[in-house]
C-alpha angles and dihedrals in degrees: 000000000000120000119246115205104260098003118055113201093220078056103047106041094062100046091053092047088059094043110035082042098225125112099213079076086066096086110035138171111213126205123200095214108221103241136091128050093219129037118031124252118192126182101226115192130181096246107247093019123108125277098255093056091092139118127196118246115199128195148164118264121280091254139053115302132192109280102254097039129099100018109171101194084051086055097033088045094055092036094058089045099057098048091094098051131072090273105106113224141144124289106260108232107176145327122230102201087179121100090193090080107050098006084252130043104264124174129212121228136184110268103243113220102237139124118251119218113205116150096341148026115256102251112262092024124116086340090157126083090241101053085054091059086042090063100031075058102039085059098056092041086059100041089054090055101058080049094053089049109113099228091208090057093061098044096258093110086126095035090110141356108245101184110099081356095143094041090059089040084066086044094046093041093046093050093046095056083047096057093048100034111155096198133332106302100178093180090061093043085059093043085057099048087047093052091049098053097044094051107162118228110246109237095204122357123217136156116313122207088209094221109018107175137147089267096051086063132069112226117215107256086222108037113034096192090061129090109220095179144356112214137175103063099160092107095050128120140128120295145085115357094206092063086063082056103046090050083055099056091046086062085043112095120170136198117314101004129126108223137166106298097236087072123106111244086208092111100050076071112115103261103033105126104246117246086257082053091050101053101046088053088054089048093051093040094053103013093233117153102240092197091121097040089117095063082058089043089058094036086060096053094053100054086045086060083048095042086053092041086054094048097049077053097051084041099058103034080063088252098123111081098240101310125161106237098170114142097015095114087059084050084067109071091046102058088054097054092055088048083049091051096038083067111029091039106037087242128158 
């Protein structure tokens, strides 16, 4: 059996066995998918057994992280939450808390069939009009629905603290970027201190998925306007919904603009709702008043420019499995002239 990086197969395959209590776990391959720049996914498969016998492992990267990031009994906890309610997510199979086994806590989780979108569509798949506004739809329905979830139903009533969330999201952005600064970027730096000083107040809190995006989801491979799954929960918490859908809108590009490169052009396709679009279904869906979406709009791009400072740290302190980061340092300046434009402009 090959290693993996962070989940050796000789390990893995004997703890699942135990504690999945069935014996075909014993011998395992184990596939680092090739996505995320955080947390680790790994494809893990009894050897011998079908494709589709698989389960999902996730785990922090291979290297010191900030304190509070990557917390795998935070991700496994609202995942399992959730399962019972309209948000569609993986089915939640164990959580390891013991960092003797893998060097960090990880969880397993079912593999969801489903299609995942990065930087293109798979050829033959939504190629009508009309699939691509199913699934343009199908994102801010469900988006609207983790918002609509009452955290105290589910058990997540102390997931978070909402109250002053989005203040300490600037703090925790800002030190963040701080903390990972490439070089001196002043107009960040300003983007950051007027943020900080225009903090909108959140008019109902509810649970955040923290970066919610086309390629966070899983779309259904037979019915593009379906979620089949919403992944990537590391960064969830309680707090204000309309940062989830400002965040949105920063990984939403439409027809003829010249955005940051490490955004997905899925949405310039013919059929894709607008932002604007996007927005006014999510109004009408939640009822919430969007006057203040810019401030999120520009709050997203900010902690882009962060997210991408913390990942050239993580990069070049050998932390990222691997990962090409080349050109990630150029993403940066961009993202903070479109923050810069979202408040002074009026732009989404």
């Amino acid at each position: 059996m090959a290693t993996s990086p962070g989940a050796d197969p000789a390990v893995v395959g004997p703890y699942l066995a135990a504690v999945l209590r069935h014996e075909r776990w014993r011998s395992v391959t184990v596939e680092l998918i090739a996505a995320g720049m955080s947390n680790l996914t790994y494809v893990v498969t009894p050897e011998g057994g079908p494709p589709d016998d698989a389960v999902i492992l996730r785990r922090p990267p291979t290297g010191a992280v900030l304190a509070t990031a990557h917390d795998m009994a935070r991700e496994h906890r609202v995942i399992s939450a959730l399962g019972p309610t309209p948000v569609p997510v993986p089915r939640t199979l164990h959580l390891c808390t013991d960092p003797a086994v893998l060097g960090a806590p990880f969880y397993v989780m079912e593999r969801v069939a489903g299609v995942h979108v990065a930087r293109d569509l798979p050829a033959g798949y939504a190629d009508s009009p009309a699939e691509r506004r199913a699934i343009g739809d199908a994102l801010v329905d469900t988006l609207g629905d983790l918002h609509a979830v009452d955290p105290a139903a589910v058990g997540l009533a102390d997931f978070g603290r909402p109250e002053g969330f989005v203040a300490r999201q600037v703090r925790r952005w800002t030190t963040q970027w701080e903390a990972t600064r490439d070089r001196d970027r002043p107009d960040l730096d300003a983007l950051a201190a007027r943020l900080a000083a225009t903090v909108p107040v959140t008019q109902r809190p509810g649970i955040t998925h923290g970066d919610y995006r086309l390629d966070n989801c899983l779309l259904d491979p037979a019915a593009p306007g379906r979620i089949a799954a919403v992944l990537d929960w590391e960064m969830s918490t309680l707090g204000d919904p309309l940062t989830d859908l400002g965040m949105m809108l920063v990984y939403w590009p439409e027809a003829g603009e010249n955005r940051p490169s490490s955004q997905s052009p899925v949405t310039t396709l013919p059929g894709f709702p607008t932002r604007r679009e996007v927005a006014d279904r999510y109004a009408a869906r939640t009822g919430t008043d969007l006057s203040a979406l810019n401030w999120y709009v520009a709050f997203g791009f900010f902690k882009f420019a962060a997210i991408i400072a913390g990942i050239l740290a993580r990069s070049a302190a050998g932390a990222m499995a691997g990962k090409d980061t080349s050109g990630y340092a150029e993403r940066i300046d961009p993202c903070v002239e479109l923050g810069r434009a979202a408040l002074e402009d009026g732009s989404i």
